[in-house]
SERO-4910 file (N, C-alpha, C, O; in steps of 0.05 Angstrom, whole numbers):
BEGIN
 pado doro    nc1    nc2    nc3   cac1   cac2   cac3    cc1    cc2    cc3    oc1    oc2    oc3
  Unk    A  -1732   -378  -1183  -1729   -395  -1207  -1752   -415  -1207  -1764   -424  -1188
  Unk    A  -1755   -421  -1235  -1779   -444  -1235  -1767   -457  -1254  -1755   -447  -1272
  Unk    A  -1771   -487  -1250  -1765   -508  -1269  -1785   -521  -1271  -1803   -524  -1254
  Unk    A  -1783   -536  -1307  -1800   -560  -1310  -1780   -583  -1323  -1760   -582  -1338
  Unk    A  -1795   -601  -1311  -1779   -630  -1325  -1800   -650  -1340  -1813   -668  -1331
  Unk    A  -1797   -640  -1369  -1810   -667  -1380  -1842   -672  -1375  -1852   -694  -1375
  Unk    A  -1856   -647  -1369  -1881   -650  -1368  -1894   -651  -1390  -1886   -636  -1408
  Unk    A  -1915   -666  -1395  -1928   -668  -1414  -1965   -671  -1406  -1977   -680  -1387
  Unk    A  -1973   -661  -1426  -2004   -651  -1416  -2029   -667  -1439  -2026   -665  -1463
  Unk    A  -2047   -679  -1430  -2059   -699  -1456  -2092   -693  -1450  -2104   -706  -1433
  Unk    A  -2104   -675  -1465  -2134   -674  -1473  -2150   -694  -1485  -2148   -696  -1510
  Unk    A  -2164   -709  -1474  -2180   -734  -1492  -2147   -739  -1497  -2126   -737  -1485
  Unk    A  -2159   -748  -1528  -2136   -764  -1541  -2110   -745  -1560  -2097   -754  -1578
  Unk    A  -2110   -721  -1548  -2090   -696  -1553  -2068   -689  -1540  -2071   -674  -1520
  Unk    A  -2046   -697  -1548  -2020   -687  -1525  -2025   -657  -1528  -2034   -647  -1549
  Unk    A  -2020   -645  -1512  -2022   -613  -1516  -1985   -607  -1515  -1970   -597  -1531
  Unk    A  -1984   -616  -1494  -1954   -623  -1476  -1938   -639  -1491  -1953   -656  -1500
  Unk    A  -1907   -646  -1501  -1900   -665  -1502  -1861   -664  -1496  -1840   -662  -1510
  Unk    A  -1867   -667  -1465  -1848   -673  -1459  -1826   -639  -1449  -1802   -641  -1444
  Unk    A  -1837   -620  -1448  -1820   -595  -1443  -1806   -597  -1418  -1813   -613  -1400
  Unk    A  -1783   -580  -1417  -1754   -582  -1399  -1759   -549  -1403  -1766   -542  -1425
  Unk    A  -1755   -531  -1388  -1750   -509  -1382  -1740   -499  -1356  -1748   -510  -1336
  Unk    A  -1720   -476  -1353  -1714   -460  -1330  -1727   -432  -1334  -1728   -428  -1359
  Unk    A  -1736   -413  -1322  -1753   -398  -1324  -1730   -379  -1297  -1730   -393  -1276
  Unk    A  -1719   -364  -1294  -1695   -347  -1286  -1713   -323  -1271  -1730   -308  -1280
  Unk    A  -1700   -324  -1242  -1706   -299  -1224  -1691   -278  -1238  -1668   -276  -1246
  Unk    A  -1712   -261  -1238  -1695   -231  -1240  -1694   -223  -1269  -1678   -207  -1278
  Unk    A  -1717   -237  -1287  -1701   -238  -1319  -1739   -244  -1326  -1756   -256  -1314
  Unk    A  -1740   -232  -1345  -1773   -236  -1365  -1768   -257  -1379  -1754   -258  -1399
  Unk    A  -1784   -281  -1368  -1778   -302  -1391  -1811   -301  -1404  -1834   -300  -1395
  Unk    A  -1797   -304  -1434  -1823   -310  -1451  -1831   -327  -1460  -1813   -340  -1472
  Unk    A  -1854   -338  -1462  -1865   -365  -1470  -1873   -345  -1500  -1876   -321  -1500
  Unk    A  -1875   -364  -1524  -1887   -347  -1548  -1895   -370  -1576  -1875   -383  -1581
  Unk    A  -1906   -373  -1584  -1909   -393  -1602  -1939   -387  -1619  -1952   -367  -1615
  Unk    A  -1947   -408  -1637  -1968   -394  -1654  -1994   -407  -1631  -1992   -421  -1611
  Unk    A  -2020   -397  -1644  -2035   -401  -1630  -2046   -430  -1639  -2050   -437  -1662
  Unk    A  -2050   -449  -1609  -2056   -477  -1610  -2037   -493  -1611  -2039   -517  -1615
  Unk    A  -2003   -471  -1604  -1987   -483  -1597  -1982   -505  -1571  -1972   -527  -1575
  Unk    A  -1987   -500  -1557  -1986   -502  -1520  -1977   -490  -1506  -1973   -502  -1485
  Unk    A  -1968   -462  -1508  -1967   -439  -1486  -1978   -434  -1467  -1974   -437  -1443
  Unk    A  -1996   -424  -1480  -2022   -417  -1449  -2026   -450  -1434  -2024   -444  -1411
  Unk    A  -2030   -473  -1435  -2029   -490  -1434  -2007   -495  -1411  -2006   -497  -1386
  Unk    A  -1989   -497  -1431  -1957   -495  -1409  -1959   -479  -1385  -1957   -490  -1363
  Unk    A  -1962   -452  -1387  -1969   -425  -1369  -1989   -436  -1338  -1987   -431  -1314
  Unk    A  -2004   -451  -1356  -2027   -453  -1342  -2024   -474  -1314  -2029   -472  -1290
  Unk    A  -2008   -500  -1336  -1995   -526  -1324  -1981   -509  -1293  -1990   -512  -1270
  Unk    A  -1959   -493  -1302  -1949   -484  -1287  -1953   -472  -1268  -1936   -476  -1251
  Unk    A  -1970   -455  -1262  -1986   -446  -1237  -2008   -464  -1236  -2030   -454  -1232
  Unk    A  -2007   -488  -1238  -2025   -507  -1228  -2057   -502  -1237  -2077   -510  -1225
  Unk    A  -2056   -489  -1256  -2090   -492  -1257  -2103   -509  -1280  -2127   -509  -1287
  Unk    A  -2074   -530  -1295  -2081   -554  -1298  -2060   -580  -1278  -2046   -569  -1261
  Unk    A  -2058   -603  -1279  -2051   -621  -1270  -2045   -633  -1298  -2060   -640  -1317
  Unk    A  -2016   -635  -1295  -1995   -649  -1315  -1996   -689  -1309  -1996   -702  -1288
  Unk    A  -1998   -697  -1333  -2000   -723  -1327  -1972   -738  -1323  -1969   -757  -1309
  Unk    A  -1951   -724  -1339  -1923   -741  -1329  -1902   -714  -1327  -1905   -700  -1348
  Unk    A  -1886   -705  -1312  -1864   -701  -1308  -1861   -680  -1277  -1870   -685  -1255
  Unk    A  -1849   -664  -1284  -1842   -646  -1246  -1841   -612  -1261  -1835   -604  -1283
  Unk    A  -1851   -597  -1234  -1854   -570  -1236  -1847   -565  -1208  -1858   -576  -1188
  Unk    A  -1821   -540  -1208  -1801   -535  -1194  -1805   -508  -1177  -1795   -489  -1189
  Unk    A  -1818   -502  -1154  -1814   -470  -1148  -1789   -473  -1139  -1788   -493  -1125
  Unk    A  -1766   -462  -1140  -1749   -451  -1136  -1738   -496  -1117  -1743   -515  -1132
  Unk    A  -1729   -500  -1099  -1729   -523  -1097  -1754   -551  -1082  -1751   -574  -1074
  Unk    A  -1779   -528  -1086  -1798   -539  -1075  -1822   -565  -1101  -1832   -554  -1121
  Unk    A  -1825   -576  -1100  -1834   -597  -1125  -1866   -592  -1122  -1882   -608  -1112
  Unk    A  -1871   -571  -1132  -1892   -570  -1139  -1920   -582  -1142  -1940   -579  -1127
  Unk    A  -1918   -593  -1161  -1947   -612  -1174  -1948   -638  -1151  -1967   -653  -1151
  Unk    A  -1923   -642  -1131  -1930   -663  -1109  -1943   -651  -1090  -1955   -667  -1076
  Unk    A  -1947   -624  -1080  -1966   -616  -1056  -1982   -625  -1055  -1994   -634  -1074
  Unk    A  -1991   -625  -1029  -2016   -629  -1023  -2030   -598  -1024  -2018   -577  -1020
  Unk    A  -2066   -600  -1032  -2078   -578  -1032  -2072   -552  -1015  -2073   -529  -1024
  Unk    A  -2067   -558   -991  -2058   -537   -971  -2033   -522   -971  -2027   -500   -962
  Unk    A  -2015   -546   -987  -1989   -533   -990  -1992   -517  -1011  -1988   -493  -1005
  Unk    A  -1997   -522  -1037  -2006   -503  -1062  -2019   -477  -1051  -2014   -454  -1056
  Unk    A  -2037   -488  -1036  -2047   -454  -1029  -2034   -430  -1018  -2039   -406  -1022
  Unk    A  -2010   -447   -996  -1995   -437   -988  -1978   -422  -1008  -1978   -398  -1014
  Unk    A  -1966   -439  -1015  -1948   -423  -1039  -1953   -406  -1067  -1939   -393  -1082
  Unk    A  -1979   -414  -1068  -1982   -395  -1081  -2003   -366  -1076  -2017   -352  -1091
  Unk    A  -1996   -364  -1052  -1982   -338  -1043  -1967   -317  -1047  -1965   -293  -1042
  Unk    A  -1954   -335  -1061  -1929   -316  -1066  -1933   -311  -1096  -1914   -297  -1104
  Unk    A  -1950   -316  -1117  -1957   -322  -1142  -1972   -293  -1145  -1988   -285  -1128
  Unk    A  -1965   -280  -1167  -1978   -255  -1172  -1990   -272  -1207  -1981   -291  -1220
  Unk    A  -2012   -254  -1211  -2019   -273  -1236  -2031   -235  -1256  -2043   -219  -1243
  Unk    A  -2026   -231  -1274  -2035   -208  -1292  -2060   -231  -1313  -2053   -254  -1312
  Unk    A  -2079   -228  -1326  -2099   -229  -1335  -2095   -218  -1361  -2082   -197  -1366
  Unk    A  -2107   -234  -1380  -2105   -227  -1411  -2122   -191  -1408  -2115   -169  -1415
  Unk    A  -2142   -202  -1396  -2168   -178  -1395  -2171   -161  -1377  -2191   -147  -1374
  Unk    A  -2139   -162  -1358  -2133   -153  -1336  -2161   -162  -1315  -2154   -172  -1293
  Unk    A  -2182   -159  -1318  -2196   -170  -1300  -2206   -167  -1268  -2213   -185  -1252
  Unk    A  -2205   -143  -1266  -2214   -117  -1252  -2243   -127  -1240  -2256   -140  -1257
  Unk    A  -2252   -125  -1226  -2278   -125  -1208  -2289    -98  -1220  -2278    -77  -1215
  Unk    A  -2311    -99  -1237  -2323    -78  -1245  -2339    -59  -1225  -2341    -35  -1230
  Unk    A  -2351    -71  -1204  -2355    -71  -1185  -2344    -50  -1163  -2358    -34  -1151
  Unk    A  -2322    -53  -1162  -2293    -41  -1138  -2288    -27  -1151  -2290    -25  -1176
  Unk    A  -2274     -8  -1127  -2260     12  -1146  -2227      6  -1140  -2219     -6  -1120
  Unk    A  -2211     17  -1161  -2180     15  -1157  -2172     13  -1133  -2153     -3  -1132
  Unk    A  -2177     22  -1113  -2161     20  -1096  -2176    -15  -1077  -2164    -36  -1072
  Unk    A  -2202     -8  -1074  -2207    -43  -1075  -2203    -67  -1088  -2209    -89  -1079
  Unk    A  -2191    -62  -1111  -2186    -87  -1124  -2160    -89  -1130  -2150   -103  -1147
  Unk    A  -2145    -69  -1110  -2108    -76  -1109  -2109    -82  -1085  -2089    -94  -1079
  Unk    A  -2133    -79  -1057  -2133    -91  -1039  -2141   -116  -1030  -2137   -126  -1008
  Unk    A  -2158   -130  -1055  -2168   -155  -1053  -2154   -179  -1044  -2166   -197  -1032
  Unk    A  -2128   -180  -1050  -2113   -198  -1052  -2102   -195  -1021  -2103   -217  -1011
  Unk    A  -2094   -176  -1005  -2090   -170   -980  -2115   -179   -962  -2115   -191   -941
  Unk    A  -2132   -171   -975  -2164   -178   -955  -2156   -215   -951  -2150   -232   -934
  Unk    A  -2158   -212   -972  -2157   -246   -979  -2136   -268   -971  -2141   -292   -974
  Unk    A  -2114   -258   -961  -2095   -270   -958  -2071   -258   -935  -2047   -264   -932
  Unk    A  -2082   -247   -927  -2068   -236   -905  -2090   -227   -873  -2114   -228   -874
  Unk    A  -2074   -220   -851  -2091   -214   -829  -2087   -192   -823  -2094   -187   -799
  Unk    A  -2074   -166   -841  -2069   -135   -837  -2088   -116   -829  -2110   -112   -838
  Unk    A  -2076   -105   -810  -2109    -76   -803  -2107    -60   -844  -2092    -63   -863
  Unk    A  -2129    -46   -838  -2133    -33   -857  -2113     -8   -856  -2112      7   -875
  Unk    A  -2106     -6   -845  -2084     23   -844  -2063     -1   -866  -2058      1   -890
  Unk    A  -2059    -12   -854  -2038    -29   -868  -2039    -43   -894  -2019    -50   -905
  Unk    A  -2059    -46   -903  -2066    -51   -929  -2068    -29   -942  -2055    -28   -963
  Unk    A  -2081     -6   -934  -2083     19   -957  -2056     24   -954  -2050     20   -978
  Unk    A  -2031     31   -942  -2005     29   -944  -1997     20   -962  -1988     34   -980
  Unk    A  -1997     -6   -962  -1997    -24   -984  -2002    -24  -1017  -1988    -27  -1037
  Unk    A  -2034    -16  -1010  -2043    -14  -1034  -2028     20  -1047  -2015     18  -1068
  Unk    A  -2028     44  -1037  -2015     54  -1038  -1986     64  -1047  -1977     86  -1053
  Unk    A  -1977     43  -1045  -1949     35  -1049  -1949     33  -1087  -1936     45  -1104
  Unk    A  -1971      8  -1088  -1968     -7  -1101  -1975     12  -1124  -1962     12  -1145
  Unk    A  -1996     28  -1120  -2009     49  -1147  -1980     70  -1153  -1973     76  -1176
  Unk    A  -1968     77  -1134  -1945     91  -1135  -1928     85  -1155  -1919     99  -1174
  Unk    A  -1925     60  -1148  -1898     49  -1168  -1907     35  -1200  -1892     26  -1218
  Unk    A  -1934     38  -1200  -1949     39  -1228  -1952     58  -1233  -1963     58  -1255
  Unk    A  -1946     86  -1223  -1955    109  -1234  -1983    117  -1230  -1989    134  -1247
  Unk    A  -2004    111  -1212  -2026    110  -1213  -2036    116  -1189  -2054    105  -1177
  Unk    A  -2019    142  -1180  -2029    160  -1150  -2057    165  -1168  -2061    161  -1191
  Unk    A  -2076    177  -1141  -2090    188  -1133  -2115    189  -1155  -2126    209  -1163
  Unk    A  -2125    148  -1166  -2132    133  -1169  -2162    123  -1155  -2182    118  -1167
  Unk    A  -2156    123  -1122  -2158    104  -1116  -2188     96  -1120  -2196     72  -1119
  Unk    A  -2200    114  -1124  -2232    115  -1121  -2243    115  -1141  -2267    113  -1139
  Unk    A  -2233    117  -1165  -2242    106  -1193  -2254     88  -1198  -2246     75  -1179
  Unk    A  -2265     78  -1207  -2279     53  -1224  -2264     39  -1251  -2265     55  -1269
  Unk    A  -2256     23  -1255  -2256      8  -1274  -2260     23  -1310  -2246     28  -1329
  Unk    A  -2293     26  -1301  -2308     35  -1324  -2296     68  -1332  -2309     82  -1348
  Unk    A  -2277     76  -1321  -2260    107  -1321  -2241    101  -1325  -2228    121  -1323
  Unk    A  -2226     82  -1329  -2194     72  -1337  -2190     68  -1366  -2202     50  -1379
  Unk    A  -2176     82  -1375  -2172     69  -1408  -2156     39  -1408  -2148     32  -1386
  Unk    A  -2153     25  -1423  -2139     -4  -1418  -2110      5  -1417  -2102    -10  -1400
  Unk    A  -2094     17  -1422  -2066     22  -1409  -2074     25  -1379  -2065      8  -1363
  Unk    A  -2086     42  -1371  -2092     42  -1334  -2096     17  -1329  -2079      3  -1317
  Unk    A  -2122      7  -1338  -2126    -15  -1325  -2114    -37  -1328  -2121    -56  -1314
  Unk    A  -2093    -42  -1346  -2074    -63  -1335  -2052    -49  -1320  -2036    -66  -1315
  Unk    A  -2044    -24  -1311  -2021    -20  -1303  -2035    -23  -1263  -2021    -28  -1244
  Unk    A  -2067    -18  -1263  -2074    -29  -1237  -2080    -62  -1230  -2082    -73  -1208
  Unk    A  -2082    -74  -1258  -2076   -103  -1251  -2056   -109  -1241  -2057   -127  -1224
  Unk    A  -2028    -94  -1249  -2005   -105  -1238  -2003   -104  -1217  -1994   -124  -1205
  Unk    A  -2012    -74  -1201  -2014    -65  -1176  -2020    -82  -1151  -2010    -81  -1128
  Unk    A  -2046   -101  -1166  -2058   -116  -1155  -2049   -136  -1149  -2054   -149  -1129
  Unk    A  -2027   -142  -1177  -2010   -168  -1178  -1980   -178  -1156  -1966   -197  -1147
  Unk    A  -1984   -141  -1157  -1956   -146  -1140  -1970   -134  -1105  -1957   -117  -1092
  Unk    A  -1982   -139  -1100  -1990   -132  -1075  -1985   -158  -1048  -1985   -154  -1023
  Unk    A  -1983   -174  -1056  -1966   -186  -1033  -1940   -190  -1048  -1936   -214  -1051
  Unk    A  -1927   -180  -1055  -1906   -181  -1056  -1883   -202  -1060  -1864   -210  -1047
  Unk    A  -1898   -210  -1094  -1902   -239  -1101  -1876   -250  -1101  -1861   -231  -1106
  Unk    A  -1864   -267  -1099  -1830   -288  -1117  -1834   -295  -1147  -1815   -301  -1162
  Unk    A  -1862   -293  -1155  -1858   -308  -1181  -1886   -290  -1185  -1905   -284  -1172
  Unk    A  -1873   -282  -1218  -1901   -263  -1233  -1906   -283  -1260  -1888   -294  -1272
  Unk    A  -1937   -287  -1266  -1944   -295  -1294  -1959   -269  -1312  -1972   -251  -1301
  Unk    A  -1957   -271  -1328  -1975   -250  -1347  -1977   -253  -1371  -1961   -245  -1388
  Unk    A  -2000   -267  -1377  -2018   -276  -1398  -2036   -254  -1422  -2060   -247  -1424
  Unk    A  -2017   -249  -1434  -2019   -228  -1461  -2021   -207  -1454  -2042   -195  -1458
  Unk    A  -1999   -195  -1439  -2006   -166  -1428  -2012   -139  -1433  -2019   -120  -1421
  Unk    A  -2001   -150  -1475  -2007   -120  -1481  -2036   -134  -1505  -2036   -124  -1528
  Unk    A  -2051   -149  -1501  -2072   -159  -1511  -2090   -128  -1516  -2093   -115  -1495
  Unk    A  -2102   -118  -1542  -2117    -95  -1540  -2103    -66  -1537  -2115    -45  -1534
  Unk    A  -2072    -67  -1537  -2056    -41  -1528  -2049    -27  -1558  -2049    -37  -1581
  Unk    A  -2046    -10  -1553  -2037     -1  -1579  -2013      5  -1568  -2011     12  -1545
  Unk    A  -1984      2  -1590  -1958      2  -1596  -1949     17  -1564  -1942      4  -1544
  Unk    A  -1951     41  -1566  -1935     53  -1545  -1943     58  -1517  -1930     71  -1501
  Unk    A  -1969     43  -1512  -1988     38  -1485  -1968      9  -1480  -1963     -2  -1458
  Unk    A  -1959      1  -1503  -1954    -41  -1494  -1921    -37  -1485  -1909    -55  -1474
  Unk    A  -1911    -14  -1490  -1882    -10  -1499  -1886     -7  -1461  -1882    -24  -1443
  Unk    A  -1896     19  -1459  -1896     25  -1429  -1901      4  -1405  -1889      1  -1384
  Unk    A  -1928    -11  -1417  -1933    -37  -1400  -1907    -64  -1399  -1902    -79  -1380
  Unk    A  -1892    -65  -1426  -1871    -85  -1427  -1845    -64  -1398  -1832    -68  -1378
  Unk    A  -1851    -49  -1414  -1821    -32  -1391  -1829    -28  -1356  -1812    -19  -1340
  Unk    A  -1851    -37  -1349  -1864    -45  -1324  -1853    -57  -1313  -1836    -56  -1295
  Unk    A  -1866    -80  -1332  -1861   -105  -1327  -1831   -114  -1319  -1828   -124  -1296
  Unk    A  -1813   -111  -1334  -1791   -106  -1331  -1776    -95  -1314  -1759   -108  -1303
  Unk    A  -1779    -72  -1310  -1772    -52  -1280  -1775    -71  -1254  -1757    -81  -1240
  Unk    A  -1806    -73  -1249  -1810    -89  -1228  -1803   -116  -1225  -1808   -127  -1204
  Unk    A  -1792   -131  -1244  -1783   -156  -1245  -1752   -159  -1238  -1744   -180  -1228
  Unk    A  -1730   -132  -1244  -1710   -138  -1233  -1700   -114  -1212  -1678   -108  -1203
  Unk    A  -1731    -99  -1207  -1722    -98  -1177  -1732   -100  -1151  -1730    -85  -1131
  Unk    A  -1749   -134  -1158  -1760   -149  -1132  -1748   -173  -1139  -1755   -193  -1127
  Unk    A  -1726   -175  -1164  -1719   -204  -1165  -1735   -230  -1176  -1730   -253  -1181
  Unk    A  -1762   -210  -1176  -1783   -235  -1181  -1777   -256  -1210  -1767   -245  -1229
  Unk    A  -1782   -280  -1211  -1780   -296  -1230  -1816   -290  -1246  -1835   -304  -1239
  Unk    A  -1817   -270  -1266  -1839   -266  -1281  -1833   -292  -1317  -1814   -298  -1331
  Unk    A  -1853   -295  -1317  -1865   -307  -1339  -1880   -293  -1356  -1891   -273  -1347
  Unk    A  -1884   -299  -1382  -1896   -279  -1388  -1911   -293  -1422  -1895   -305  -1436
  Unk    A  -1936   -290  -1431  -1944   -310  -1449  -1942   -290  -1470  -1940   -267  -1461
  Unk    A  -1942   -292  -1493  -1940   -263  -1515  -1939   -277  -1541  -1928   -299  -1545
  Unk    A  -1949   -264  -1556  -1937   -259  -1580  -1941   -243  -1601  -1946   -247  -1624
  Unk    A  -1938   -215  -1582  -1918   -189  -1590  -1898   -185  -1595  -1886   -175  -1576
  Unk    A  -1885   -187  -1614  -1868   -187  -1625  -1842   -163  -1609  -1819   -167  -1601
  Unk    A  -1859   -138  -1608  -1850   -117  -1591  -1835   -127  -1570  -1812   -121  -1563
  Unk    A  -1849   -139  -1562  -1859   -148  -1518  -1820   -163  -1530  -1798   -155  -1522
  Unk    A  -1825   -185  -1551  -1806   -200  -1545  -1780   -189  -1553  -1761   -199  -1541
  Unk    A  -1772   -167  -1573  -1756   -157  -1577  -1748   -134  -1554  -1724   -130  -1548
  Unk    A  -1764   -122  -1546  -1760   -109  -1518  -1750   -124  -1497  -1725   -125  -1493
  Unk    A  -1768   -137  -1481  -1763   -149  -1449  -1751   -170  -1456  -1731   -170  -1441
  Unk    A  -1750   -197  -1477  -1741   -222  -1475  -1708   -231  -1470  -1689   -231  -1485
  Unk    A  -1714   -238  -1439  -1686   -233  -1435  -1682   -275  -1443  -1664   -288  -1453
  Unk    A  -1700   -280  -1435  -1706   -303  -1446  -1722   -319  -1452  -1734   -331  -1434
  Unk    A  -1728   -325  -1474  -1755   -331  -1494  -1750   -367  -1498  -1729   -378  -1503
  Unk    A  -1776   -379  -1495  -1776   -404  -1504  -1806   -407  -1520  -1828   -400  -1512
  Unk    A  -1796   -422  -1551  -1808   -431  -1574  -1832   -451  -1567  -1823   -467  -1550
  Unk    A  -1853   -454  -1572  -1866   -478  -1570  -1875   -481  -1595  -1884   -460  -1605
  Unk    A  -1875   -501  -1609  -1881   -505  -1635  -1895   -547  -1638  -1882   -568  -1639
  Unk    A  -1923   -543  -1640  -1931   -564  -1630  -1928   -578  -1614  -1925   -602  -1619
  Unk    A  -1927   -563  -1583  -1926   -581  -1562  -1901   -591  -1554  -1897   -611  -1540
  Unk    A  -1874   -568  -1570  -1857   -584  -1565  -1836   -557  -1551  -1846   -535  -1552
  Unk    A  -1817   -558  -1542  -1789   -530  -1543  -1791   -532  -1561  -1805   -551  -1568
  Unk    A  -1778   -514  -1581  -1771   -513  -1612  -1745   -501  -1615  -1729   -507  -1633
  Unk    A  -1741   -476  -1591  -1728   -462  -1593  -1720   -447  -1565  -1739   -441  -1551
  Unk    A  -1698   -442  -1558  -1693   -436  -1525  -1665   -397  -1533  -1642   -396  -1541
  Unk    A  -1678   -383  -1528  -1649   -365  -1534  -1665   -335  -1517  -1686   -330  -1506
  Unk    A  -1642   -320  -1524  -1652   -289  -1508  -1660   -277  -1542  -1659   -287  -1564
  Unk    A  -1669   -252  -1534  -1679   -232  -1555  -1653   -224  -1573  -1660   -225  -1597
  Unk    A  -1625   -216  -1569  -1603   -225  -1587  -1607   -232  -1592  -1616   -221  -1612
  Unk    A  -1614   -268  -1593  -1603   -285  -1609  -1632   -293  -1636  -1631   -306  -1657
  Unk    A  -1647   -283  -1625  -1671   -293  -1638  -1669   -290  -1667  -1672   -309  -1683
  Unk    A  -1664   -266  -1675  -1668   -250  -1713  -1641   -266  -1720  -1645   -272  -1743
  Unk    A  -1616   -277  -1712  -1604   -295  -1719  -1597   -326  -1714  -1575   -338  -1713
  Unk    A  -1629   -338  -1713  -1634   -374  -1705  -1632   -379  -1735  -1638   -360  -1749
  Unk    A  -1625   -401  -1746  -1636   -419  -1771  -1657   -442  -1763  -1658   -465  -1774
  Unk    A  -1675   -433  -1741  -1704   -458  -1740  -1715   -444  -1750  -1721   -423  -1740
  Unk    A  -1723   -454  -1776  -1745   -447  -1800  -1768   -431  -1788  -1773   -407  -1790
  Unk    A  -1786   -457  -1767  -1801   -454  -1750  -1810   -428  -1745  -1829   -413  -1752
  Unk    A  -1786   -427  -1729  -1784   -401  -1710  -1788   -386  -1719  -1806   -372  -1710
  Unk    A  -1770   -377  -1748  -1765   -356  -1769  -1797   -341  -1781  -1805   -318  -1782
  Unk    A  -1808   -365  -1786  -1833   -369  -1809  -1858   -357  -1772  -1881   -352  -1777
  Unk    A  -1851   -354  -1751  -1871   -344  -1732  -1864   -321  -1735  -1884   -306  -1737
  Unk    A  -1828   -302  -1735  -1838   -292  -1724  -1829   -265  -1751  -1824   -241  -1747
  Unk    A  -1828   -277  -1769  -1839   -255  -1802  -1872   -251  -1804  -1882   -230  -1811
  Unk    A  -1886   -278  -1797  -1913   -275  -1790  -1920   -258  -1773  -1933   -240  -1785
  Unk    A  -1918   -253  -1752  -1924   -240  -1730  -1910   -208  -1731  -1921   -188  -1723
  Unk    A  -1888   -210  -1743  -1877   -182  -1747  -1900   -163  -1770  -1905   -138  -1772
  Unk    A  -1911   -186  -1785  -1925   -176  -1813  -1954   -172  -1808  -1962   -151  -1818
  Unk    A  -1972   -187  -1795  -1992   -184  -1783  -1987   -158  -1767  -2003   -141  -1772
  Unk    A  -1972   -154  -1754  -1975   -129  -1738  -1970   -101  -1754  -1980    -80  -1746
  Unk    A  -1958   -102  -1773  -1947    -85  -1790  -1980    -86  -1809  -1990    -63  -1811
  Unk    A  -1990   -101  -1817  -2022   -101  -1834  -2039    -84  -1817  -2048    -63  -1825
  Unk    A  -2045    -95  -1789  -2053    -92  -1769  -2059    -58  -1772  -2076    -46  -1785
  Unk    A  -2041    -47  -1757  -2032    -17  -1758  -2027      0  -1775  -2024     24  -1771
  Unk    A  -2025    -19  -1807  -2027     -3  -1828  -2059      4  -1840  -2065     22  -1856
  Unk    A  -2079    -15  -1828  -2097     -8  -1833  -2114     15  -1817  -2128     32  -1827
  Unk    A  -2107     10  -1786  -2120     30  -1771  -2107     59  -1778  -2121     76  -1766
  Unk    A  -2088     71  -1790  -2080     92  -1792  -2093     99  -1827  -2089    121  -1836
  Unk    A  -2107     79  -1842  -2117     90  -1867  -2124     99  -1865  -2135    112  -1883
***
C-alpha cells in the first residue's frame, strides 16, 4: 500500500499540487487519470520521489517516505519497478540485457542466477526465446511487454507505469492492460498506473483517482465511474472516449 497525505507541489509561482490525500491499494491497479496539465504525472512523479514535495507525507506501506535519508530511498526503492512512457529499452542491449540490468545493478547474483531470473521474467511476458534480439526488432507491443520484464525483475512491492499503452493500438493496449493486471494480483504488488485511456480505465481500474487542477476531483472504481454526477469528470471522460473514437476513425479511412 502507498499513501499520501496532503502533499502539495509548487513550480516558481504554480501549485501543481494542492493538497492530495490518496490510498493507492496492494493487489489492485490504481489509476491516476486526468486531462493533460492536470498534475498526474507530477503526482506519479512526487511519489516515487523524483520530485520533492514541499508540504505533506508519502507512505510506503508504513515507512514515511519523503523523510529518508538518501541511502534509505535508495534502499527502498529497490523494491520500485518503474514501466516508461517510451518503454525505454537500451537500444544498445539486447532483451535479455536490458531485463538484466536492473539485477547487474542492484543485486550481487552469479550470472547463472540472473539469466534464471531474467528468464523467468520473459516467460511470464510471453517473450521466450527473445533473448538476443535488439530493441530495433521488437514491434512496440514487445517492447513494452519486455519493459515490464525488466520492471519486474527484482521482484518489485510497488509497480508505476506511466502511459503504458502510449502509441498501442486498441488490442496491443488491451493485452498490455491485462498484464499489467495479471501480474499485479499475483505478486500482490501495489501498481500505479498514469493513463488516459479510457480502455486501460474501463478495463483494469480497480481504482481510479480524478485530478482536475491540482486537486482529487474524484475517487471511485471503474463501476462507478459512467455513473458519477462530477461534471468534471463527465466532460474528461466523453472527451477522451471521443478523441479516441476520431482518432481510429480516421486511421481506418
Amino acid at each position: 500500500m502507498i499513501r499520501v497525505s496532503n502533499i502539495t507541489k509548487t513550480f516558481s509561482d504554480i501549485t501543481v499540487l494542492k493538497g492530495i490525500s490518496a490510498e493507492f491499494d496492494a493487489g489492485k491497479t490504481n489509476l491516476i487519470i486526468g486531462q493533460s496539465g492536470s498534475g498526474k504525472t507530477v503526482l506519479m512523479k512526487s511519489i516515487v520521489g523524483l520530485h520533492e514535495v514541499d508540504k505533506g507525507d508519502i507512505f510506503y506501506d508504513d515507512i514515511l517516505f519523503n523523510k529518508l535519508g538518501f541511502k534509505e530511498k535508495k534502499h527502498l526503492l529497490q523494491q520500485v519497478g518503474m514501466l516508461f512512457q517510451g518503454s525505454a529499452l537500451f537500444d544498445s542491449h539486447t532483451v535479455e540485457e536490458n531485463v538484466m540490468y536492473p539485477l547487474e545493478m542492484f543485486t550481487n547474483q552469479s550470472m547463472d542466477e540472473m539469466l534464471e531470473r531474467v528468464n523467468f521474467c520473459l516467460r511470464r511476458v510471453n517473450m521466450t526465446d527473445t533473448n538476443k534480439l535488439y530493441p530495433s526488432e521488437l514491434s512496440g507491443g514487445m517492447k513494452k511487454r519486455v519493459a515490464i520484464a525488466r520492471a519486474i525483475a527484482l521482484n518489485p512491492k510497488y509497480l508505476f507505469c506511466d502511459e503504458p499503452n502510449s502509441g498501442l493500438d486498441p488490442k496491443t493496449s488491451i493485452l498490455i492492460d491485462n498484464l499489467i493486471k495479471e501480474i499485479t494480483e499475483e505478486y500482490g504488488i501495489t501498481t500505479i498506473v498514469n493513463t488516459h485511456d479510457m480502455n486501460s480505465v474501463m478495463g483494469i481500474g480497480d481504482k481510479i483517482i480524478f485530478i482536475y487542477k491540482g486537486e482529487k476531483w474524484w475517487e471511485g472504481s471503474n463501476k462507478e465511474i459512467l455513473h458519477s454526477d462530477n461534471q468534471e469528470l463527465n466532460d474528461f471522460v466523453f472527451a477522451s472516449k471521443l478523441a479516441k473514437q476520431i482518432r481510429f476513425g480516421k486511421q481506418k479511412d
